[in-house]
N, C-alpha and C positions, 0 to 999 in steps of 0.2 A: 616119839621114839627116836633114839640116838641115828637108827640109821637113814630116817627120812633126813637128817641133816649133811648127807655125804653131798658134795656143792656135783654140779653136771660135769664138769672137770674131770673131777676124781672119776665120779663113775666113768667115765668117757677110758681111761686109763684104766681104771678095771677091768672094764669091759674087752676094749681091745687083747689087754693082755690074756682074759680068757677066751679069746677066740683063737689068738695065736696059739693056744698050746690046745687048744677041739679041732681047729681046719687046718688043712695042709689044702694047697692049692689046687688039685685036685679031689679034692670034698665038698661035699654039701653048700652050697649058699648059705653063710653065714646069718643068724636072726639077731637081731641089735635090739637090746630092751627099749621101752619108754624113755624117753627122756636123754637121751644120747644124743649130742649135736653130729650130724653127717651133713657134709658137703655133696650135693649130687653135682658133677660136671656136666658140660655138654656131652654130646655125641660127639666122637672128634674124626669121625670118618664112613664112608657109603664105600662097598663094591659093586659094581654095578652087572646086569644081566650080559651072556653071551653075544644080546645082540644089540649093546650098548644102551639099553633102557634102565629105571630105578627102581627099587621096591618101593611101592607107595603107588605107582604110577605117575612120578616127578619127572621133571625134565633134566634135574641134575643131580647130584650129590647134594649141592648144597639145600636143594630144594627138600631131597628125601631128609638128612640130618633136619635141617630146621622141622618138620615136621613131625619125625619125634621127639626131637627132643619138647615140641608143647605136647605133646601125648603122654609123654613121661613127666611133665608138670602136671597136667588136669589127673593122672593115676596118683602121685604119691598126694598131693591135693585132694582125694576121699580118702586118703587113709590119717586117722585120727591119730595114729601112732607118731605118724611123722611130719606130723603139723609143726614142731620146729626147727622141722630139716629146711637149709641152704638150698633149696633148685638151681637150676643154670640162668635163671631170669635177677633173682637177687643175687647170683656170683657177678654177673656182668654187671647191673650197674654197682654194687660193692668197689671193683674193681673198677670203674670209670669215675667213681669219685676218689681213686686215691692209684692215681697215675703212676704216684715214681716206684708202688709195686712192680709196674713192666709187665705183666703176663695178662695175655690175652689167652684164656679158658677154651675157646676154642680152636685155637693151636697148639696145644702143648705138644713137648715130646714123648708122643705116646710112642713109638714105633718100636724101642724096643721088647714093649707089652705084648704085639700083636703071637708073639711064641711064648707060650708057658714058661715064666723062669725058674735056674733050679731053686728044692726047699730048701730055704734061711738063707738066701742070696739077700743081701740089702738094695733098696731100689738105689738106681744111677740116677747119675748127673747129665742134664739141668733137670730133668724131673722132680728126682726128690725136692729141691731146694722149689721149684714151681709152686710142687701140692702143698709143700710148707707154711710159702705164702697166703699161700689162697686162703687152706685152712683156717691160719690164725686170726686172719678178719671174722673168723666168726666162731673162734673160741674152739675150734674142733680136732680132734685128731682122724677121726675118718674120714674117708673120702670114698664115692663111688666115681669108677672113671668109665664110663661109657667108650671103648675102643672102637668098633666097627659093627656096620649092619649090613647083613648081606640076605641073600634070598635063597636056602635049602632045602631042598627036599618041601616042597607046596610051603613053608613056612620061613617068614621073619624073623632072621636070628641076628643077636646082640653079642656081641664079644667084650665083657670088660672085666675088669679088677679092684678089689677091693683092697685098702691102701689103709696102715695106719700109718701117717705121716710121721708121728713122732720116735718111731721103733725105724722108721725108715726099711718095712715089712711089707710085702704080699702077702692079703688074709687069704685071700681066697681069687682065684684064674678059672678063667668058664665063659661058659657061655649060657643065655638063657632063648627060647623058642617060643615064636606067639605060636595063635591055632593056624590050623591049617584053612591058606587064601592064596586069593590069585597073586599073585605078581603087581599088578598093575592097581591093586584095589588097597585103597588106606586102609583097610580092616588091619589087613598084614599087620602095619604098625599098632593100629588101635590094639589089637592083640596081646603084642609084644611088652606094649609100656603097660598093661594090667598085669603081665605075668610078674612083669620085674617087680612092679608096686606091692604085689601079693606076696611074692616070694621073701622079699629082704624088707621091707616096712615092718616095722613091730605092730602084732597084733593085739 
């Protein structure tokens, strides 16, 4: 059939364009069909409890991120959908075999993410030009950007944004919620990185 010949490109560009005109940033988590290349980024940030402790039961920031972000590997990792999605494992070494890119994944400019930006704002600079990079080592216009993980209300919440780099567009601003756990217990995160896998992986 003519349309099983549309290259992952295209659709990747269809795709996006029809999510921008269903979500507004304040909507639903976008579903991204089979076969659409997405880049999932690191975690690019932890807040930590009022009495200087981490969700997960970590001793730092860095300790809590790195550990979801392999949580959020081994979740989109069972999902079948998104078996040729980019993780934050093959962005870095991608990005460590080809140096004079400059961006390191887990420092981007996230920050002025962390507030909902207005609808049809274009993302800023160096950011845009960042997820640009990144993307194009692997052929993608999407991007998932994990911003911040904090601990709410008994539960692990994820703050990020969904990015069509090429449109230089916010699909979609939110946050996602594991189940309800301690603080101090990895479930929290184990939680977390299944909700997100379930939610935005194609089914």
């Amino acid at each position: 059939m003519r349309r099983r010949a549309v290259s992952s490109g295209a659709l990747a560009l269809l795709t996006a364009g029809a999510l921008a005109a269903q979500q507004s940033p304040a909507g639903d988590l976008p579903a991204v069909p089979a076969g659409v290349p997405v880049v999932v980024l690191p975690v690019q940030s932890a807040v930590p409890e009022p009495g200087g402790t981490w969700v997960g039961g970590m001793e730092s920031a860095q300790h809590t991120i790195d550990l979801l972000n392999a949580e959020i590997e081994f979740a989109f990792g069972e999902e079948a959908g998104a078996s040729g999605w980019a993780l934050a494992p093959a962005v870095a070494a991608r990005l460590a075999r080809n140096p004079t890119v400059g961006v390191d994944p887990g420092r981007l400019a996230y920050q002025g993410l962390l507030s909902a930006p207005d609808p049809g704002a274009q993302l800023y600079e160096p950011l845009h030009t960042q997820l640009r990079q990144v993307a194009a080592l692997f052929g993608a216009c999407l991007v998932l950007l994990p911003l911040s993980v904090s601990y709410r209300e008994s539960r692990a919440v994820l703050q990020l944004a969904v990015i069509d780099v090429r449109r230089s567009a916010v699909l979609w601003h939110g946050a996602i919620e594991g189940a309800n756990a301690e603080a101090a217990s990895s479930f929290a995160l184990t939680t977390l990185a299944l909700r997100l896998a379930d939610r935005f992986a194609p089914s």
